[in-house]
N, C-alpha and C positions, 0 to 999 in steps of 0.2 A: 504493500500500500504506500503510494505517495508519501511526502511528510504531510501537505496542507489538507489530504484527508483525513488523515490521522487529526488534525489538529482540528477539522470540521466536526468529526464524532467526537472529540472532547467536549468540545463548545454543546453539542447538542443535548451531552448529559447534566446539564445543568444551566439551561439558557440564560441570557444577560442581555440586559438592556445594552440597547448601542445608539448612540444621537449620531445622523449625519448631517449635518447643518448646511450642506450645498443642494438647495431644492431649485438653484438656477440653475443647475449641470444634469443633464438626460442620463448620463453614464450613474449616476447617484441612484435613477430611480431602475435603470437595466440592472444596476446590481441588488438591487431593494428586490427586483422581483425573482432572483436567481435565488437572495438567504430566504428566502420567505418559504421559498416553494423546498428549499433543502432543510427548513425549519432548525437556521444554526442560530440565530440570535433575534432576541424581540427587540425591530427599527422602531424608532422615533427620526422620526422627519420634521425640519421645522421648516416655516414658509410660508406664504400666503398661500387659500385656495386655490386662487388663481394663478400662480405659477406652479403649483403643485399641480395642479389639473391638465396644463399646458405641457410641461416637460413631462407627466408621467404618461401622455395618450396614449392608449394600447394595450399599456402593461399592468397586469395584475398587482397592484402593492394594498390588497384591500385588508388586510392583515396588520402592515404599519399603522401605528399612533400617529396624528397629523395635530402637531401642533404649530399654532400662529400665535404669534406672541402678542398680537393686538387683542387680542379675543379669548388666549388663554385666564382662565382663571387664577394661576398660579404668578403670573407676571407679576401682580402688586407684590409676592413676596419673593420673590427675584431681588426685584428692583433696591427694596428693603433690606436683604441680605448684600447685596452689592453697595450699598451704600455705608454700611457699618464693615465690612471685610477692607474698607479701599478710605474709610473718610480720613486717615492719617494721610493720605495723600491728596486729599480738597476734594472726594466725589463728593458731588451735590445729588437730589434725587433727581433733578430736572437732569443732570449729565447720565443717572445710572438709566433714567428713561430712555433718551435719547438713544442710548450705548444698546441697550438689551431691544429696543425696537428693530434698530439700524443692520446690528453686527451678529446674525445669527452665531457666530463659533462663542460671541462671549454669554448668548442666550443658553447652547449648548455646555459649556463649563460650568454654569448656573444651575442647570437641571445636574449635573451630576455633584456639585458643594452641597445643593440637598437634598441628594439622597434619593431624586425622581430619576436618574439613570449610572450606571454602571462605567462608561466609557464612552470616548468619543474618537469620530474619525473625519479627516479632513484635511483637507489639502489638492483637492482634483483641479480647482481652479483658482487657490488662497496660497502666496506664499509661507515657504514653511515660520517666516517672522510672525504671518498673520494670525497660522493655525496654535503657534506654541504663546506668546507673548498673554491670550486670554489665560489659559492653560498655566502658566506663572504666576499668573495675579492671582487668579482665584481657585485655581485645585490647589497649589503653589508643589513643594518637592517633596519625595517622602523624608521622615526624619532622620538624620545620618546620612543622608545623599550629598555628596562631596563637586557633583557635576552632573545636569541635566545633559545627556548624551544621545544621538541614535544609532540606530543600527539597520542595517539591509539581511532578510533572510533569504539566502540566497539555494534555489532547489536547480543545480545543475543536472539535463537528462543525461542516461546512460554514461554516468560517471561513476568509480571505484574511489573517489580522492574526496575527502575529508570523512563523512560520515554516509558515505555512498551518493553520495555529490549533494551533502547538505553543510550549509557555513554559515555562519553568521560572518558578515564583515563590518564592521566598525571603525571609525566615526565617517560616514557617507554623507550626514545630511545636514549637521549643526558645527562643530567647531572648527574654526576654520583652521588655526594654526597649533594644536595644543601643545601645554610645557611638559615638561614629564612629566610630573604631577597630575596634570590634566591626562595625558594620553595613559597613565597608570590606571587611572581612576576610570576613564572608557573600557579599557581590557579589562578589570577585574568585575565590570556590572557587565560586558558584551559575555562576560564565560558566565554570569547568574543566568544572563537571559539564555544562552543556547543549553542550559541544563536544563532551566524550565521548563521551556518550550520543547526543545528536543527528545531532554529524558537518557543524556548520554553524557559523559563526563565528557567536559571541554578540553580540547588543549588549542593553547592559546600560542601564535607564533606576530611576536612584534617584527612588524616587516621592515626592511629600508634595502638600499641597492647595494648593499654589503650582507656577508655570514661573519659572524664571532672576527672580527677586525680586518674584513680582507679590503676594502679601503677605508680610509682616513676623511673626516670632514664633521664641521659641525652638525649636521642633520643626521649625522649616523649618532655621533655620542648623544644625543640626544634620545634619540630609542632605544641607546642602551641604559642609560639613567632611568628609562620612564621604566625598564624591563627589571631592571633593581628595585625600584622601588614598589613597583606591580607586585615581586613576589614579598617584600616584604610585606608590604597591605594582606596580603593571600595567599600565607606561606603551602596553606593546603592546595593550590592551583597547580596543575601544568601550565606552565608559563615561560617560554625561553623566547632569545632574540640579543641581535640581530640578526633575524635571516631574510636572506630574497624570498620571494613568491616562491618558486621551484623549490627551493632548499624547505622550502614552511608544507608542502603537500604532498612531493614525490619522492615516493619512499627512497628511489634510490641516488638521488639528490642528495636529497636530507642525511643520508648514511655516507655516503662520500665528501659534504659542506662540513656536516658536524655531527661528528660519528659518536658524541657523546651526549648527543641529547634527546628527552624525551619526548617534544615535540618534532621536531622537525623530520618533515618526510610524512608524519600523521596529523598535522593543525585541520582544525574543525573551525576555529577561531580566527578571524584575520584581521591584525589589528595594524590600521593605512596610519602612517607618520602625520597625516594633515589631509583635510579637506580636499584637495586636489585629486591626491592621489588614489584617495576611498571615494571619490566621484567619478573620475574615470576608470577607476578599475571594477566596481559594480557596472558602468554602464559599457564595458566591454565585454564582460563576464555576459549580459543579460542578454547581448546584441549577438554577439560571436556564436556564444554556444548555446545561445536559445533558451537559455535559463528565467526562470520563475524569479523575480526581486519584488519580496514586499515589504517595501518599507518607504520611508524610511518610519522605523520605529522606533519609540522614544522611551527612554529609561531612565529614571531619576524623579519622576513625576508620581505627586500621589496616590492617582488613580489612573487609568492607562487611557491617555488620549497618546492619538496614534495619527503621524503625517502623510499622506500621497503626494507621490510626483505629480506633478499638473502633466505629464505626457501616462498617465496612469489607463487601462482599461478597466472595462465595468466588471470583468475577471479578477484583474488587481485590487478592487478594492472586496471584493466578497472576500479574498482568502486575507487580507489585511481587516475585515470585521471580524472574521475567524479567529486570526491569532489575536486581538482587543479581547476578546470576549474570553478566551482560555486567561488571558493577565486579570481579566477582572477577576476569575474565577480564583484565581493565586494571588488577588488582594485583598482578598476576604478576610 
C-alpha cells in the first residue's frame, strides 16, 4: 500500500475537522469532493454562498459544513476572542471585524483557537507569508518549539532509497537561510515528523556539497555545526553529516563516502542547508521522477495548519488534508 493511503485509512479511523478557507479556488472544492466521497476528514469550507455555489458547480461537496462569516453565528465570538488574544498589540473590535470578514485563513485559525475545528489547510492561491502569519498570531507555536519549520513529504515511485522511496525533506518552504541552530532544530522536528507520520525510525543525513571534510568552505562548516549540535538536542536520533545527496541514500555511496556511519547510504530524512537548495531539490525530485510532494508542511505550530504550493493539484491537497488530519489526531 502506498504511504498517502496508509495515511488516508489512519485519518479515516478517527475523523477530524479540517477548515479550507480558499472557497475562491475550484481545485478546493475538486478536492472537497474527492475527501468526502473517500470519507477521510469532516470539511469546513468558508465563503460566501455565492462563491461557494459558483466554484463548487457540478460537484458533490453536500457533506461539507459551509460557513460564511457574515451570517455565521459564531462570528461575534471570533471577533471577541481575536480581540482579547491580539489587544497587546492595539486590535480594536472594529479591526478584529474587518480582519475575520475580509481574510478567511485568519477566520479559519479562529475556528480552530476555539475549539470548532481540528486543523487547517491552505495555501492553493495564499502565499505561504499569508497562510502561516494568521496561524502565528492566533494558534501561535507548540510549547518548547525552538522554530516554526516545514517540510515536503516526498513519495518517490518505484524507488528502493530511503524508506522505499518515502523522505521527508526539510526546510523547502519557510526558512530561508538557517544558522545551525536553526537548521539543528529543522532536523530534529523533520525526524519527529517522519516517525509520526511514517511509523519508521528516521535517519537523518544533513546535506551540503561535501562528505565528512572533503571540501572546505563556510556553508559546509556550517552543517557540520548545525549536525553537532542536532545530535546533541537528540542524542537518541540517527543523525550524521556532512554528506552529499548520493553519499545521504545510496547505499553504496554512502559505504565508500563514509564507511562509518549510520546514516549514510540509508537517510529517510533530508535535511537542504537553506531554502534554495530544499526548493529546488523537492521541485526536481517531484518533476524528474514523478514523485508525490505534499507539503509544504508545517511543524512547530500548535495545532496542524498545513501550507500548499499555489502550483498544487486538487490530488495535492486531499493527500495534504490526509496527513492535517492524522497530526490533528497526534495533537490530541
Amino acid at each position: 500500500m502506498a504511504f498517502i493511503d496508509k495515511i488516508k485509512q489512519q485519518a479515516k479511523q478517527n475523523k477530524k475537522r479540517i477548515v479550507l478557507p480558499e472557497s475562491m479556488d475550484r481545485r478546493t472544492f475538486e478536492a472537497t469532493a474527492e475527501i468526502l466521497s473517500e470519507d477521510i476528514a469532516d470539511l469546513i469550507i468558508i465563503g460566501s454562498s455565492e462563491e461557494i455555489s459558483k466554484n463548487s458547480e457540478g460537484l458533490d461537496i453536500s457533506k461539507a459544513t459551509l460557513v460564511d462569516p457574515q451570517t455565521n453565528p459564531k462570528t461575534a465570538e471570533y471577533i471577541d476572542l481575536l480581540v482579547e488574544l491580539r489587544k497587546a498589540k492595539g486590535m480594536t473590535k472594529e479591526d478584529a471585524t474587518k480582519l475575520l470578514m475580509t481574510e478567511y485563513m485568519f477566520y479559519a485559525c479562529m475556528m480552530v483557537k476555539a475549539g470548532d475545528a481540528d486543523g487547517v489547510v491552505s495555501g492553493a492561491c495564499h502565499s505561504t507569508a499569508n497562510t502561516l502569519k494568521p496561524a502565528l498570531q492566533i494558534i501561535k507555536t507548540k510549547p518548547g518549539t525552538k522554530l516554526v519549520s516545514a517540510f515536503f513529504l516526498m513519495e518517490v515511485p518505484d524507488c528502493e532509497l530511503g524508506e522505499n522511496g518515502t523522505f521527508v525533506f526539510g526546510d523547502c518552504g519557510l526558512n530561508q537561510n538557517p544558522n545551525p541552530e536553526e537548521l539543528a532544530a529543522i532536523a530534529v522536528s523533520s525526524a519527529e515528523s517522519f516517525q509520526a507520520l511514517v511509523g519508521v525510525e528516521p535517519k537523518v543525513a544533513m546535506l551540503s556539497h561535501s562528505t565528512k571534510g572533503s571540501a572546505k568552505h563556510a556553508d559546509i562548516d556550517k552543517v557540520a555545526e548545525a549536525t553537532r549540535i542536532a545530535k546533541e538536542m537528540a542524542p537518541e536520533l540517527n543523525i550524521d553529516g556532512e554528506l552529499q545527496a548520493d553519499a545521504a541514500i545510496v547505499p553504496s555511496v554512502g559505504s565508500s563516502k563514509a564507511p562509518d556511519s549510520k546514516v549514510a547510504g540509508q537517510a529517510n530524512v533530508l535535511i537542504f542547508p537553506d531554502l534554495d537548495a530544499g526548493n529546488i531539490g523537492y521541485k526536481l525530485v517531484q518533476r524528474l521522477a514523478k514523485a508525490e510532494a505534499y507539503g509544504p508542511m508545517c511543524q512547530g505550530i500548535a495545532k496542524p495548519v498545513n501550507d500548499l504550493s499555489r502550483g498544487c493539484s486538487a490530488k495535492d491537497i486531499v493527500g495534504v488534508v490526509a496527513i492535517t488530519a492524522v497530526q490533528a489526531q497526534m495533537s490530541e
